[in-house]
Rosetta silent file (secondary structure, phi, psi, omega in degrees, C-alpha in Angstrom):
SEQUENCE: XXXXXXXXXXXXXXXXXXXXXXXXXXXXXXXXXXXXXXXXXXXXXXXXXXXXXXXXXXXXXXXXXXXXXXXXXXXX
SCORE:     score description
SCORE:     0.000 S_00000001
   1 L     0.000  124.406  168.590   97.684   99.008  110.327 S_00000001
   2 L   -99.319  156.998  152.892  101.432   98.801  109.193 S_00000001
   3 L   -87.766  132.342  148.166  103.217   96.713  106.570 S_00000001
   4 L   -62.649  105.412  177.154  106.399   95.422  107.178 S_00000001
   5 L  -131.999  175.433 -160.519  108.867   96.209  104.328 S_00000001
   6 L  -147.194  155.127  175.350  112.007   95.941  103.702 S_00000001
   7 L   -72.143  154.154  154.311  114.146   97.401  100.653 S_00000001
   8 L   117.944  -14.825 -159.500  113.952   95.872   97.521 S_00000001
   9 L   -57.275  160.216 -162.158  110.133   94.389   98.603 S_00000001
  10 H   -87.853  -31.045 -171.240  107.796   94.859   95.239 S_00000001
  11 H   -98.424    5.896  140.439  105.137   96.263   97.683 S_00000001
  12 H   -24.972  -71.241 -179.536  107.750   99.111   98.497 S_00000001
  13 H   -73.839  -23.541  143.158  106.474  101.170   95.652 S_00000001
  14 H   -13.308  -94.658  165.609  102.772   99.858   96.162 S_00000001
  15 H    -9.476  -85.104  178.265  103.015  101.447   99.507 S_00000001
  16 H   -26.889  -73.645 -162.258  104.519  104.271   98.374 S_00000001
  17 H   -60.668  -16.555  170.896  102.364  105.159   95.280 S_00000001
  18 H  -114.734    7.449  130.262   99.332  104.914   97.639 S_00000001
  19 H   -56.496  -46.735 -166.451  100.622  107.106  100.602 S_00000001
  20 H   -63.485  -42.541 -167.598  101.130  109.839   97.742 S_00000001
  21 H   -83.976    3.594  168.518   97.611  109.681   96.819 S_00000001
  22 H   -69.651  -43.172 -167.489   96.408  109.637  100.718 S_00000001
  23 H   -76.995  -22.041  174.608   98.323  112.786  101.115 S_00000001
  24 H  -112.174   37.602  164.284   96.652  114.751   98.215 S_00000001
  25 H  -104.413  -40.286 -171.317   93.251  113.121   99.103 S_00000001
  26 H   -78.609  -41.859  160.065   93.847  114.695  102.724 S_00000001
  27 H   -43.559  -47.478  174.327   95.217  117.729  101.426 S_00000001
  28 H   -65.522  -32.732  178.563   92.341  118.043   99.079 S_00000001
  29 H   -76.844  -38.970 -165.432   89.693  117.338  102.465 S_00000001
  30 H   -67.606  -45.927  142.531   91.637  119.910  103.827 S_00000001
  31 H   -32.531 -103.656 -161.419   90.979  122.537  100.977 S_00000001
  32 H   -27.837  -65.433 -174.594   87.154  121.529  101.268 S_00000001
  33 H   -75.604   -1.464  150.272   86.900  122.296  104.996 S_00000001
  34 L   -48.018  -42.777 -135.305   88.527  125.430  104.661 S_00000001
  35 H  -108.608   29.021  143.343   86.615  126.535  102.512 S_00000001
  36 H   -80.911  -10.797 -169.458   82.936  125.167  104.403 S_00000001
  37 H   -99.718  -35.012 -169.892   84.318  126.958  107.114 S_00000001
  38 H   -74.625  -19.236  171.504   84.602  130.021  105.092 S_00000001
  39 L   -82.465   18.628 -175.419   81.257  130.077  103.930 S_00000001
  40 L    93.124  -26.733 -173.499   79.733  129.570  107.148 S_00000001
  41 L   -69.956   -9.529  169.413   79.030  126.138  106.850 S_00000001
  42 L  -140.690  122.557  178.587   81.406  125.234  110.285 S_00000001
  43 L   -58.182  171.494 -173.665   81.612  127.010  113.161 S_00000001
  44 H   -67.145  -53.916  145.239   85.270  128.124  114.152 S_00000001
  45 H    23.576  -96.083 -150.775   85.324  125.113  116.758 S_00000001
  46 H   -65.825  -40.999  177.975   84.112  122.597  114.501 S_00000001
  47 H   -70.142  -23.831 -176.081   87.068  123.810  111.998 S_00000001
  48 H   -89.164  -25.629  160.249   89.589  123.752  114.122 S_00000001
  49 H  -106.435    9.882  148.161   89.623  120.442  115.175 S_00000001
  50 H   -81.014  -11.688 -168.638   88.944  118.928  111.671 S_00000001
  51 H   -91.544  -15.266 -167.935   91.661  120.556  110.515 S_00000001
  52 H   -77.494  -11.211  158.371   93.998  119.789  113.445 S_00000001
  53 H   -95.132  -12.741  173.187   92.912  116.196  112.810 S_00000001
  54 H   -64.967  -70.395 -149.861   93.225  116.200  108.976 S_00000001
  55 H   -71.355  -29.743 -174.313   96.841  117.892  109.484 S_00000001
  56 H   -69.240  -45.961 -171.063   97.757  114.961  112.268 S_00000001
  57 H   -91.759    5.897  148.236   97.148  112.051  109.500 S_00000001
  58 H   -44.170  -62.575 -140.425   99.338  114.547  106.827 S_00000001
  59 H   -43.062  -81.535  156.185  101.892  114.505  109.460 S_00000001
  60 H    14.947 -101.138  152.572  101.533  110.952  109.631 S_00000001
  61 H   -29.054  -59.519  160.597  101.581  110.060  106.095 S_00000001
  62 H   -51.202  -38.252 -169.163  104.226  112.378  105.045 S_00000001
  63 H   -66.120  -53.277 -176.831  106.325  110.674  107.921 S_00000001
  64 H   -64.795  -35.820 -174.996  105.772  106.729  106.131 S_00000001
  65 H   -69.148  -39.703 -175.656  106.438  108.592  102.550 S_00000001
  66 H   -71.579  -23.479 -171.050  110.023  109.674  103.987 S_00000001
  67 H   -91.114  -57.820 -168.821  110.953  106.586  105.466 S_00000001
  68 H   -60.539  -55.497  169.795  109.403  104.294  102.198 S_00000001
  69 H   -18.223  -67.946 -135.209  111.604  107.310   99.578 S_00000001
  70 H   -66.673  -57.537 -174.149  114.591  106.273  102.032 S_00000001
  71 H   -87.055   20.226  153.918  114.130  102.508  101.168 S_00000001
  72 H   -63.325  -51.527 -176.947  113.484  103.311   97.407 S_00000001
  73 L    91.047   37.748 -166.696  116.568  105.408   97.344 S_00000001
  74 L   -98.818  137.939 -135.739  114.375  108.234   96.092 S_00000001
  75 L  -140.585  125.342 -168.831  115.573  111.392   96.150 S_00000001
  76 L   -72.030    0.000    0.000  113.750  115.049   95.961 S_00000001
C-alpha cells in the first residue's frame, strides 16, 4: 500500500520517520538470520532466499526514504 504525498503534507515526515525505522527493523532481521544461519540453525538454501527477500524490501524502503528526503528537502 502507498500514500500519496505531496511536499509540504504533515504526513511527509510521518512517512518518513517510519520508513527509517522499517529499514533498521529489516536490517536488524537481517543480522538475526545471518547469524541462525551461522549457527546451523538454516540451511544455506533456506538463507539465501531470506536474505535475498529481506534485502528486496531494504531496496524497497531505502528507494521511498530517497524520494520522501527529496520532498522534505533533506539532505545527507
Amino acid at each position: 500500500m502507498y500514500l500519496v504525498l505531496m511536499a509540504g503534507d504533515k504526513n511527509v515526515e510521518k512517512e518518513y520517520k517510519r520508513l527509517l525505522k522499517e529499514r533498521d527493523r529489516l536490517v536488524d532481521e537481517l543480522q538475526k538470520l545471518k547469524k541462525r544461519y551461522e549457527s546451523g540453525e538454516l540451511n544455506e538454501e533456506a538463507y539465501k532466499r531470506n536474505r535475498y527477500d529481506i534485502e528486496r524490501q531494504i531496496v524497497e524502503v531505502m528507494d521511498r526514504i530517497t524520494q520522501l528526503k527529496f520532498l522534505l528537502g533533506v539532505s545527507d
